[in-house]
Steps between C-alpha positions, in 0.01 A plus 500: 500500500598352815609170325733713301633737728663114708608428140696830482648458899616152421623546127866562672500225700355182320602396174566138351749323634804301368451102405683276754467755797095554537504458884738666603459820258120499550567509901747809468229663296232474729739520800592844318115610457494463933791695572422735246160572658333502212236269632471650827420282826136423473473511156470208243724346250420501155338177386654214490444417115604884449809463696583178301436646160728814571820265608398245295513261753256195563233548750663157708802718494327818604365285790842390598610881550169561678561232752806586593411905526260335754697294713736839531157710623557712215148434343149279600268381312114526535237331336152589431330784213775742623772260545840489408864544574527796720830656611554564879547791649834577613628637868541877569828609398732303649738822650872574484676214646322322230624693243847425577468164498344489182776765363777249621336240300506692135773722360302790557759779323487278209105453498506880476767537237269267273159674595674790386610423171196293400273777635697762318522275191081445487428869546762574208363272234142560591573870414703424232181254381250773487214317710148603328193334541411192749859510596486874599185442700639227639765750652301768582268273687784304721613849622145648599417210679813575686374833571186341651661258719370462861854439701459112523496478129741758402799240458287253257374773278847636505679201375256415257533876336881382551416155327299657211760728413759212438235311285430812296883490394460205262745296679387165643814421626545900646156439679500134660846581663335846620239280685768294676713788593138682610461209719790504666450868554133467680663250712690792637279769469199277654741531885503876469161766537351687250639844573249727328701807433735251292234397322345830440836567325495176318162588399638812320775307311251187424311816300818645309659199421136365316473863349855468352447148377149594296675848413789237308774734697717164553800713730209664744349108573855376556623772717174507691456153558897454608420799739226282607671219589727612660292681756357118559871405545577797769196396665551116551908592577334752787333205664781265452753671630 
């Protein structure tokens, strides 16, 4: 079970690569994973032959990516029965003046202009897809473990409900660009606190928007999930300004 909920976290993020460009598209991926936080700090990386076979990459290659995560003190590896390649844990958040570095660095309007309409996009043509089944579950289970959250896990569990919503959609294309733009976005989000009345309120729109999507009702998902980013938007333009 555990094996396949990391299957279902990662399924956004890691897929096979293009010929010619192995490196350098299996390093974004796993570059992606990290700033995602969908292996949290502390935790271990998939396998290596697992990570291989899912970007159909060689494992020499794999090792290449590895190495260099190291050198950056992104990740360590350990050896022994419960070795591996463990990610480190990041710094608190980083605070304000941080923020505004980081925002000078990215066109952060246009970041949120693109969350938007991929966001609003995914929750349309998941609604419009009917999810049953797995694919439901899959849903319903990304938004309670949301609701279960301790505070230092909220924003991982929220982006991979986030992330699992732009897989459901059908689009590969729709849900590898959602990753990078979600990246961008933590990057941002990761200088400022968790406020928990604005989460409380997110909490209550995660729960529509998923009820609209499995109810098929494809103008309630878009409406609430535009609604819903742009209370992210206000918030990050609150602490820029």
């Amino acid at each position: 079970m555990a094996e396949q909920d990391d299957a279902d976290r990662l399924t956004p993020v890691l897929r096979p690569v293009r010929a010619g460009n192995g490196f350098e598209e299996a390093l974004e991926q796993i570059l992606q994973l990290l700033r995602l936080g969908l292996v949290p700090g502390g935790e271990r990386l998939p396998a290596e032959r697992e990570l291989a076979e899912r970007m159909g990459i060689s494992r020499v290659t794999l090792r290449e990516v590895l190495k260099v995560l190291t050198e950056q003190g992104l990740v360590e590896s350990r050896r022994g029965r419960y070795g591996g390649t463990f990610v480190l844990r990041r710094p608190d958040a980083p605070g304000e003046d941080e923020l505004r570095r980081r925002g000078a660095d990215v066109d952060v309007e246009d970041t949120l202009r693109f969350r938007e309409v991929l966001e609003t996009g995914a929750a349309g043509l998941c609604a419009a897809h009917r999810l049953t089944g797995e694919d439901a579950a899959r849903l319903r289970t990304a938004l309670v473990s949301t609701h279960d959250a301790p505070l230092a896990e909220y924003r991982r569990r929220d982006t991979l409900l986030h992330l699992t919503l732009a897989e459901l959609s059908g689009s590969a294309t729709l849900a590898a660009q959602y990753a990078a733009v979600r990246a961008t976005l933590n990057d941002l989000l990761d200088c400022i606190p968790l406020l928990v009345r604005n989460l409380e309120h997110s909490q209550h729109q995660h729960t529509a928007l998923v009820d609209a999507v499995l109810d098929g009702d494809a103008d309630a998902a878009r409406e609430v999930m535009r609604e819903h980013c742009e209370g992210t938007a206000a918030l990050l333009r609150g602490f820029l300004a």
